[in-house]
C-alpha positions in Angstrom: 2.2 20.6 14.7 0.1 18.5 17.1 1.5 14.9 17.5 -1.7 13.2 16.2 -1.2 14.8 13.0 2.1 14.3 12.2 1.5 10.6 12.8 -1.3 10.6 10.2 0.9 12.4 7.8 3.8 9.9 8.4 1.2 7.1 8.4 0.2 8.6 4.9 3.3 8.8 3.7 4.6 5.1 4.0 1.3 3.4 3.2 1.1 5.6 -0.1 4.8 4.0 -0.8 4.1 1.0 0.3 0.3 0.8 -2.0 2.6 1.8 -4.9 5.5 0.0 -4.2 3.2 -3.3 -4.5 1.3 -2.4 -7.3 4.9 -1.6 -9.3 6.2 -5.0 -8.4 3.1 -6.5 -9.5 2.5 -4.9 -12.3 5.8 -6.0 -13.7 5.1 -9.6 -12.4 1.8 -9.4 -15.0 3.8 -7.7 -17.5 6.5 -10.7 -17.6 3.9 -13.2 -17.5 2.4 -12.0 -20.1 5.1 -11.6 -22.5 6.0 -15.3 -21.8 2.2 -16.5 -22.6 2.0 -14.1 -25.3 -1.1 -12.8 -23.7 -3.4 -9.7 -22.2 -1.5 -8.3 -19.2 -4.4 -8.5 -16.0 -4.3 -9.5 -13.0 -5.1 -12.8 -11.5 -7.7 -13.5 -8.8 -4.0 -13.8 -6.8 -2.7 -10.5 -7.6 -6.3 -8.6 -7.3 -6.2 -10.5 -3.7 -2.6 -8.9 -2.6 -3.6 -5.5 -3.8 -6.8 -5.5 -2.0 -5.1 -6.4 1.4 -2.0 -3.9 1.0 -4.6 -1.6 0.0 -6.4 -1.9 3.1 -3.3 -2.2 5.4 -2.2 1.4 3.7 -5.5 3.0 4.4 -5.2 2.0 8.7 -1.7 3.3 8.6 -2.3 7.2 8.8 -5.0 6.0 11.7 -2.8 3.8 13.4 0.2 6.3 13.2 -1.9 9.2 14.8 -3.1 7.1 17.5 0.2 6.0 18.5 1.9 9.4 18.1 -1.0 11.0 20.1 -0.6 8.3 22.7 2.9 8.6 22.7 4.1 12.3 22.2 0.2 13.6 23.4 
């Protein structure tokens, strides 16, 4: 398997468990909340903010990952 692709795959792989590894974690944070305000579980401008940048830092993973394998193992 050429280097540059196993580095995207690998890339894939830990920002996909990293994306839904934040959104568990928050989703239970909204959950608890609210339960305890006896409200409609959403997301605050907060949460919508860390989601957006995790999202985004999972998306230049497989990138990143294939450029440094390629420019390692290459």
């Amino acid at each position: 398997m050429p280097p540059a692709l196993e580095g995207a795959l690998i890339g894939l792989g830990i920002g996909a468990f990293l994306v839904l590894g934040e959104f568990m974690m928050l989703n239970k944070a909204v959950n608890e909340r609210a339960k305890k305000f006896n409200r409609k579980a959403e997301f605050d401008v907060t949460e919508r903010g860390r989601m957006a940048t995790i999202l985004r830092f999972g998306l230049t993973l497989p990138p990143a990952f294939a450029l440094a394998f390629w420019w390692i193992w290459g």
